[in-house]
C-alpha positions in Angstrom: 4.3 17.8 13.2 0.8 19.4 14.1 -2.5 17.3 14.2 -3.6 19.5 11.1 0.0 18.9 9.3 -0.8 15.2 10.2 -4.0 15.1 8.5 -3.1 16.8 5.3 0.0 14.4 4.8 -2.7 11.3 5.8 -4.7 12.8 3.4 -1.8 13.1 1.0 -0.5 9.7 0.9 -4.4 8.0 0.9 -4.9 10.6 -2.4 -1.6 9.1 -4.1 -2.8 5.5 -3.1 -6.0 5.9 -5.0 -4.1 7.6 -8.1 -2.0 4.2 -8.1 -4.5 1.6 -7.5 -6.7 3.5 -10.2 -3.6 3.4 -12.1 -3.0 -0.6 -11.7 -6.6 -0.9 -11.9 -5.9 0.3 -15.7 -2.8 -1.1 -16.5 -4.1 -4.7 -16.1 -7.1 -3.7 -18.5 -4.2 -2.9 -21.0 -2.2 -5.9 -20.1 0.9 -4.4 -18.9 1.5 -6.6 -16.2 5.2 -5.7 -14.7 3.2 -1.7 -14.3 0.5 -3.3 -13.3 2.0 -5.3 -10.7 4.6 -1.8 -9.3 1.2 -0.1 -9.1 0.0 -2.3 -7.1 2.5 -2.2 -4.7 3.1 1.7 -4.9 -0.9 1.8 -3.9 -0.2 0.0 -0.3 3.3 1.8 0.1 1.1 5.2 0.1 -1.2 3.6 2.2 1.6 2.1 5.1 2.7 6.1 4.9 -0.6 6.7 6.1 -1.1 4.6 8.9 2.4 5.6 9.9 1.4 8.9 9.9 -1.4 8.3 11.8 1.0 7.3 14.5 3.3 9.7 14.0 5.7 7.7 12.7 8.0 8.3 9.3 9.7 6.0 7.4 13.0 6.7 5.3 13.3 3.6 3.3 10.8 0.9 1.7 12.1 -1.8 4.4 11.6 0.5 6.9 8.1 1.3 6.8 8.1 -2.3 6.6 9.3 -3.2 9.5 7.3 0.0 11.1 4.0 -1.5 10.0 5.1 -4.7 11.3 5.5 -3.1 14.2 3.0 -0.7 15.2 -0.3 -2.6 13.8 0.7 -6.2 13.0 2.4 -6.9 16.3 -0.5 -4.9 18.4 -3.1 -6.8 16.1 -4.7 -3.5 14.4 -3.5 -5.8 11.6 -3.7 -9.3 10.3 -0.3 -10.6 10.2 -1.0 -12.3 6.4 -1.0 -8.5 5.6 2.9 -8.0 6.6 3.5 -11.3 4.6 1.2 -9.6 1.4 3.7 -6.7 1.9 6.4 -8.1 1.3 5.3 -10.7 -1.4 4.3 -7.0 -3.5 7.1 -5.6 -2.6 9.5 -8.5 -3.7 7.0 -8.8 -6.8 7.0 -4.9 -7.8 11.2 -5.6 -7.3 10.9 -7.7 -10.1 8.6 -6.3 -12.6 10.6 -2.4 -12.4 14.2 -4.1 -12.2 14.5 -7.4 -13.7 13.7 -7.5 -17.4 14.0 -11.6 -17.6 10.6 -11.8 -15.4 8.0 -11.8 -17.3 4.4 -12.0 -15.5 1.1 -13.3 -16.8 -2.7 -11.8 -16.2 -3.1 -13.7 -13.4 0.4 -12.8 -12.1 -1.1 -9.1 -12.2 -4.2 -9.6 -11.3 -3.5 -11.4 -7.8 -0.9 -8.5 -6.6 -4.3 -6.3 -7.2 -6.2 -8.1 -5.4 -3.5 -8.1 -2.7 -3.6 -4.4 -2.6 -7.2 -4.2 -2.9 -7.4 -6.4 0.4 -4.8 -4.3 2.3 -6.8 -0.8 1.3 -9.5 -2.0 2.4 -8.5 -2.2 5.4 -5.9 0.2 6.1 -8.6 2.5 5.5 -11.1 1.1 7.4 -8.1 1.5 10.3 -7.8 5.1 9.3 -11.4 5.6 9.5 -12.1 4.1 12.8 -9.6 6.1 14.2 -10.6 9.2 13.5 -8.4 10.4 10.5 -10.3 10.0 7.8 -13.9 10.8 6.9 -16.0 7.9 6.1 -16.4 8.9 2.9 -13.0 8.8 1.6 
């Protein structure tokens, strides 16, 4: 993959991130907590794709870009390592509210996962920034 290719597909996935944090953002205004709470996650899943990316790294699977994160930035401390552990508590959350109709979750339920993702965009783009691949602005 070129630098440029890189870019656009960085680009790509931090675009998607906002369009589902916007998105859970919502869906907790309108109390529908299980979307809510898959939003939530979706919005750092885009974002993981990105700092992948960044390092020229592609996942196939959700676990997988798991373990890659865990990997590349957690391990070498570009990370906090409470964010690997907030990865996987979405992740095991969004699980739940997209599969499992006997879990129901509250505003506060839905409103913590966002908060979670809020936290992890902040600074997986702050990451993506500082490194160059992404304009301050974004």
């Amino acid at each position: 993959m070129t630098e440029e290719n890189r870019r656009r597909n960085i680009a790509d996935a931090v675009a998607r991130a906002a369009q589902a944090m916007n998105a859970a953002r919502a869906l907790v205004g309108l109390e529908l907590h299980p979307d809510a709470i898959s939003r939530s996650y979706y919005a750092v899943f885009h974002l993981v794709r990105a700092l992948l990316l960044m390092r020229g790294v592609e996942a196939k699977k959700h676990a997988g870009a798991i373990h890659l994160l865990n990997t590349e930035f957690v391990r070498t401390g570009s990370l906090p390592s409470s964010h690997n552990r907030l990865l996987a508590g979405l992740q095991r959350s969004r699980e739940l509210a997209d599969y499992d109709a006997a879990v129901t979750f509250s505003a506060d339920d839905a409103a913590a996962e966002l908060a979670d993702a809020e936290r992890f965009s902040r600074d997986a783009l702050a990451l993506l920034r500082s490194e160059g691949w992404l304009a301050s602005e974004s």
